[in-house]
N, C-alpha and C positions, 0 to 999 in steps of 0.2 A: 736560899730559896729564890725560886725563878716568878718573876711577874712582868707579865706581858699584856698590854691595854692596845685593843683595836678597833677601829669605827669603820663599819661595812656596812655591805647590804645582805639580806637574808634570800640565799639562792634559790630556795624551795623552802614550800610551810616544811615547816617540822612537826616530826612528829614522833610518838613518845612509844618505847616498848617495855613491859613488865613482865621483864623474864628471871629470874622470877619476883625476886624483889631487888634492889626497888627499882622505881621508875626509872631509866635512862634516856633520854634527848643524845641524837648524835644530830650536827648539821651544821652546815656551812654557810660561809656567809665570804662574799665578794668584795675584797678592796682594791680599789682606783687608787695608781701614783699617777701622776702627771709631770709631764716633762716636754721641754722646750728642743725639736729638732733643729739640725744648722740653717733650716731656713725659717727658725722662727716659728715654727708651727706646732702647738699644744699637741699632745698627742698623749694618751690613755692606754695604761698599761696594766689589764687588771691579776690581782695575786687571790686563789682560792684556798681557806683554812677552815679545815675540819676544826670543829668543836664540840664537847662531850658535856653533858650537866644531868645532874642526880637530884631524887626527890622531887621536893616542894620548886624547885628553881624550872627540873625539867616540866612537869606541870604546865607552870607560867608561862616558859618561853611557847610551847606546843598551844597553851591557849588564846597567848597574845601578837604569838607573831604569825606573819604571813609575808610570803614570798614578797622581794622589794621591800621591806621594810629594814628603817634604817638602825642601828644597832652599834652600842658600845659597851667592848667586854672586857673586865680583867679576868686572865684567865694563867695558868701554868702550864706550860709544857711539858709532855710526857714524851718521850723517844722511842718507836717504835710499837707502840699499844698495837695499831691499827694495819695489817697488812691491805690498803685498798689498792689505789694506783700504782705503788711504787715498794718495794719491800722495807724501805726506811722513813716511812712515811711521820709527821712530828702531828702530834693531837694536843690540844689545848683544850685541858679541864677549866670548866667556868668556875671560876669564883664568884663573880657578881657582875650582874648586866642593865643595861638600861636601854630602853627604848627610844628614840630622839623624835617620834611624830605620833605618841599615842594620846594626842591633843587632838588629831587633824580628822577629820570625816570619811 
């Protein structure tokens, strides 16, 4: 079994569809690598990954997150669910997440 854990930021609120049951959360969230060019210069390179969560989980993420907010998820890789951008597109069902600034105002 495949597990994959990433800390990003949430690209758009999400938001929840109930077609018919149950609830589904699809959404994306933005991670930053950073790397040193030949002259020394940080430079940001960012990777967009679809993400898919069911129930009680999709709920929560839809109620508690909002665009910009920072986010770490284990989640599973499925190959090819999703025909969006690309015909082989990889979707990562959440298994469990956490939010890293739902202390702050």
């Amino acid at each position: 079994m495949n597990h994959c854990i990433f800390t990003g930021y949430l690209l758009f609120d999400p938001s929840v569809a109930y077609e018919p049951n149950p609830s589904v959360c699809t959404f994306k969230l933005v991670i930053y690598e950073y790397k040193r060019n030949k002259r020394g210069e940080k430079k940001r390179y960012p990777t967009t990954i679809t993400f898919q969560a069911f129930d009680s989980g999709a709920d929560a993420i839809v109620k508690l997150g909002k665009k910009g907010m920072k986010m770490t998820i284990q989640a599973s890789a499925k190959n090819g669910v999703m025909k969006t951008d690309t015909s082989d597109d990889i979707l990562f069902r959440v298994n469990s997440f956490d939010f890293g600034c739902l202390d702050k105002d």
